[in-house]
Every structure is written in C-alpha cells, then in structure tokens.
C-alpha positions, 0 to 999 in steps of 0.5 A, a space after each residue: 324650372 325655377 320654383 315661385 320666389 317665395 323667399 322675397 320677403 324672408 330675404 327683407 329681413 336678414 343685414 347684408 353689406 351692400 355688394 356682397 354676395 354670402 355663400 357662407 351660410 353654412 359657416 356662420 349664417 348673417 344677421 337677421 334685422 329683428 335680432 338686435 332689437 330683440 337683444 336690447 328689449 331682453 337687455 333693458 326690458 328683462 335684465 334691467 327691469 327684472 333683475 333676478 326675478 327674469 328667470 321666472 317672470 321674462 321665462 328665462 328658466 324654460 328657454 332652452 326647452 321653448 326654443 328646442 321646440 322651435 328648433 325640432 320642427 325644422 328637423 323633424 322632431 316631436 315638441 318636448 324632444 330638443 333641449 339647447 343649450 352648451 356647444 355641439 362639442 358638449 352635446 357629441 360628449 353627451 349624446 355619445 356617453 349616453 349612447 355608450 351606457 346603454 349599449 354597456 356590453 358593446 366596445 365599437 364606435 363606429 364613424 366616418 374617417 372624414 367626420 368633422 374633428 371635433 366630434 372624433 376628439 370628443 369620442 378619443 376623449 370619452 374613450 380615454 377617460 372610461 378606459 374600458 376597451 372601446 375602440 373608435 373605428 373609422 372609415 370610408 363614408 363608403 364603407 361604413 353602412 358594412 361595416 355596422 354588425 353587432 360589435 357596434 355600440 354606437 354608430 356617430 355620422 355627420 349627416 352631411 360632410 362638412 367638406 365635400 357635402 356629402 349626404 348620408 341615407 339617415 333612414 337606411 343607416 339606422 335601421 341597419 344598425 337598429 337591426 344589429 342593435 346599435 345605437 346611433 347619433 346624428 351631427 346635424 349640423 350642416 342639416 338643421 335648416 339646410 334639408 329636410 331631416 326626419 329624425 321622428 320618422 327615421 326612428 333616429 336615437 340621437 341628434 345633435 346639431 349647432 344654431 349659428 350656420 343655416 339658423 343663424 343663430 350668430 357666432 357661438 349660437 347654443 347647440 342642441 341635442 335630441 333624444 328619442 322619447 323611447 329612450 329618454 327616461 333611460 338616457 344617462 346624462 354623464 355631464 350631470 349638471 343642476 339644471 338638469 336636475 329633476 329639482 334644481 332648486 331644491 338642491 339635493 346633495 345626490 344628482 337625480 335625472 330629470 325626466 325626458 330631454 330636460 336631463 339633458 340640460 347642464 348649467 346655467 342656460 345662456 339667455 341672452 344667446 337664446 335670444 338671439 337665436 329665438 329673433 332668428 328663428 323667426 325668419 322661419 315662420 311659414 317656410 317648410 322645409 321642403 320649400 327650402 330644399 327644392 330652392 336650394 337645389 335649383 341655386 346650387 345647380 345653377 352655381 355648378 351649370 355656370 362654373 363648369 361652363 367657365 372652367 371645365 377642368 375645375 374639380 368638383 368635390 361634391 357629389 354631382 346627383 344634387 339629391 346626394 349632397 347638402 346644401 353646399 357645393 365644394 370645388 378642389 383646387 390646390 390653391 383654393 385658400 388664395 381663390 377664395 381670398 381674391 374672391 373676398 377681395 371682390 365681395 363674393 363670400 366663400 370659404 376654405 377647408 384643408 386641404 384644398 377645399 373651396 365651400 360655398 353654401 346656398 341658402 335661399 332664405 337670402 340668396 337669389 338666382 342672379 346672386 349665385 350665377 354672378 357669384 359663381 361668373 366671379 369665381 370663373 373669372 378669377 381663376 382663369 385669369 389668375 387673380 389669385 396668385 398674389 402672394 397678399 392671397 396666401 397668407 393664412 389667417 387664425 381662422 380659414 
C-alpha cells in the first residue's frame, strides 16, 4: 500500500529539464531552485558588501560546524559531532589515520574487496607513507563480519555498496568489532540522506560521507566526517591544518588540536560551497528520514515489479529483500553502458559502473510513482527491442 504523497511540495522545489525522468540521484543529486539565489545573496550580499569582514559578521568562519550539524540529524548524530569540509578522500585519509593511532599495536585494516576505489587507495596510500607493517585485508562483503578478531585496528565498510546496493548491518558490524577492540569507520556516502543511519545509536567510531548525492549539494559539494564524542578529544588529526587549530588566529609555531570534532577541520573552509549545500539542505526541512525510507522502498519495488514484468531474464544485481539494499536498484547486463546511453537519449537518466552494471537511484524528495513505473516501461522497451545496440551507444565518455 502506497504511503501519503507527502513529497508533493518537496518535489516543487528542486530544477528538473521538462521530460526527464532522474534516477541519478545517488551520483549527483539535481538543483534545488533556492540554491542560486542563496549563491547570489552570499555573492553580492556577503563578498561584496563585507569583503573580508564575511568571515566574522556573514559567519563564514563556523559554517562547517553549522551546516555539519545540519548534516548530523539526517544520519543520527549528535549537534557538535560533524564538521564539513575538504573531499570524502580527505575525510577516509582522516578518519582512518586517526583510527590507526588509537589502535597503535594493531596492523590489520580490514574492508570490503568491493569497497568503492577511493577509499582502498587512500588506506594503500596511509599504509606506504607509515611503513609500519599494516596490511589492507579484504574480502567478500559476506565474509567480513568473521573475519573482524582482535588482529584488527580498523574495520572501514561503505555502508551501502556503490554498485549492486548492498547494505551492511552498521549496528551488528560494530559491536562485533567494539567486542575484539576494533575500531571501525563508516562511508556514508550512499547512506546520508538515502536511509535511516544511527550513528549515535549504533555507538559508530567514524563516519564519513559526500553532500552531492542524495543531499544535493551540487558537483563537488564538501564531505564531512564524524567522531564519536567518547573519542573526540583523543582523535589525532594527521592533516593538521590551521583551521583545525585550538587557536587559528593566534598563529602559534607548534600545531595544538582543537577540541571536539573542531580538530577535524584543515584549511580554509569553501564558503560559497557550504552555501549551496546549506540552501539544499533546506528541502530537508520537516521530512524524517523514516518517511524518506519507506517512500523509496515503495519506488524501488515498484521499478524491479515492473522490470521483471518486461524482462524476466534480466539480471538483478541488488539484493531482492528491499530491507537489505540502499536506495538504488542495480540490474546486470554486459552491455549496460550502451542501455543506458539509449535511455538518456530518451530522457530517462541512470548510470553505468564497470563492469556491466546498470544503477538507478530513488529519491522521493523529487520522484514519483508514475515517474519510476514510466522509467522503468522505457527501459523494458529498449531492451527488448534492442535500441541499444547502435554503435553512437558504445562509445565511452571520460566519465561513465
């Protein structure tokens, strides 16, 4: 039974072409209206008029603190324990080299062999540039809650996979590796504004997560990151940057940690970039996010009920219990680039992931019922009429 349209008024407010249907969100999510006006007011109305003296009468310097804590009651965090700032890269580099340290007579990283790139790059990285031994583990997403013993520093999941969708018990994994005295950090990133996440009530060490997907905080949006209070004070940041200093503007020749989250903060924050994510984060307003889970199940069962109906023998990649998955939907096919390309040519917007994989993301803050049936009809009909196979359809872009 569909749940009351809630979302009518939250779908008002987002800029969409005329006749495009955006399953895409959990790549780059849309424009929300407010936001260029918002860019403009702190362009004219801040910049211009304040010049330098923004930082202190627009508030500039505490943004990444203010909007942090608007980013925390989305994924169930206190006030006072998300700080935004730099990319998700930075913020695995951070959170991992803290974890690390306060793990100092452990070797073991333990992850996911399907972990998005990035963040097993940033641990190979760490690992080289400390040369003490670590070693990065991975393994099957199956396999890795036996494999957490008391080898392991640090245990660092992507909470739901990036690919097929796959979603990992955050409460279970953590008190298994709370119990063997692991440490362990969360990628938010297809989470944070997707499904319900507790990082509070899961007792969660570190998270970290990117703005520009189901937040919407536009290309290259700033990431965040969290640490729980318990472990705050004790965290040591290894990108000590003067922004994360306990005085910045006293500029002391020896770097002295600020307390709390604050630490965690590097350089210079990008303002005009909080601002749009601060006007984004707007469209939140009075929407929970169990609201926003049980909406999106609804959207992506009825896209899987009415591509199975279509092509039975097209493959789904996501797990089928909607209760194990995120809020994508991800189908194989080994020409999957060239499906999607037909289906942009038609205005339905997905994506591709090598190798052979077909995403799409449900966000009800702007999808409806009839946009994803007729999305997923579109797809159906592409593919059992093999509009796909044009060669124009197989040609790879820089980004896929």
């Amino acid at each position: 039974m569909k749940s009351p349209d809630i979302f009518q008024a939250t779908r008002e407010k987002f800029t969409l072409p005329e006749g495009v249907l955006y399953l895409d969100g959990n790549s780059l999510g849309p424009l929300v209206k407010a936001v260029p006006g918002r860019v403009a007011q702190m362009l004219e109305g801040e910049w211009g008029r304040y010049l330098i003296g923004g930082w202190n009468l627009a508030g500039w310097v505490d943004m990444p603190a203010r909007v942090g804590d608007r980013v925390a009651r989305l994924i169930g965090a206190a006030p006072g324990t998300v700080v935004m700032g730099d990319t998700l890269s930075i913020k695995v580099y951070q959170a991992l080299a803290s974890a690390l340290a306060l793990r100092p007579d452990r070797r073991v990283i333990l992850s996911d062999r399907n972990n998005f790139p990035t963040d097993l790059y940033m641990a190979q990285g760490l690992i080289a540039s400390l040369d003490k031994g670590h070693e990065l583990k991975v393994a099957a997403p199956e396999a890795v809650a036996d494999l957490i013993d008391e080898s392991v520093a640090v245990v660092m999941l992507t909470e739901v996979d990036y690919r097929t969708g796959r979603l990992y018990d955050m409460a279970q994994i953590t008190a298994k590796a709370h119990a063997v005295g692991a440490l362990v950090i969360w990628d938010l990133a297809h989470s944070a504004g997707a499904i319900a996440v507790d990082l509070a009530g899961t007792d969660a060490d570190f998270a970290v997560g990117c703005t520009y997907k189901y937040l919407n905080g536009g290309p290259g949006a700033p990431a965040f990151i969290y640490v729980a209070p318990r472990l705050a004070d004790l965290a040591r940041p290894a990108l000590s940057g003067w922004f994360g200093h306990a005085a910045p503007f006293a500029f002391e020749p020896d770097y002295r940690p600020a307390l709390g989250i604050e630490r965690m903060r590097v350089g210079t924050p990008p303002v005009l970039a909080l601002g749009t994510l601060d006007a984004a984060l707007d469209v939140w307003d009075g929407i929970s996010m169990a609201d926003i889970r049980a909406r999106s199940i609804e959207l992506s069962e009825a896209f899987i009920a009415t591509v199975e109906a279509g092509c039975p023998d097209l493959e789904l990649a996501s797990p089928r219990d909607p209760q194990a998955r995120g809020s994508q939907v991800s189908y194989l096919f080994e020409d999957g680039y060239a499906v999607i390309q037909a289906l942009i040519d038609e205005g339905v917007i997905g994506d591709y992931r090598a190798p052979g994989i077909m995403r799409f993301g449900f966000t009800p803050l702007y999808l409806s019922h009839e946009d994803v049936q007729r999305a997923a009809a579109i797809l159906v009909d592409i593919i059992t009429s093999r509009r796909w196979d044009q060669d124009r359809y197989k040609i790879k872009g820089k980004v896929t």
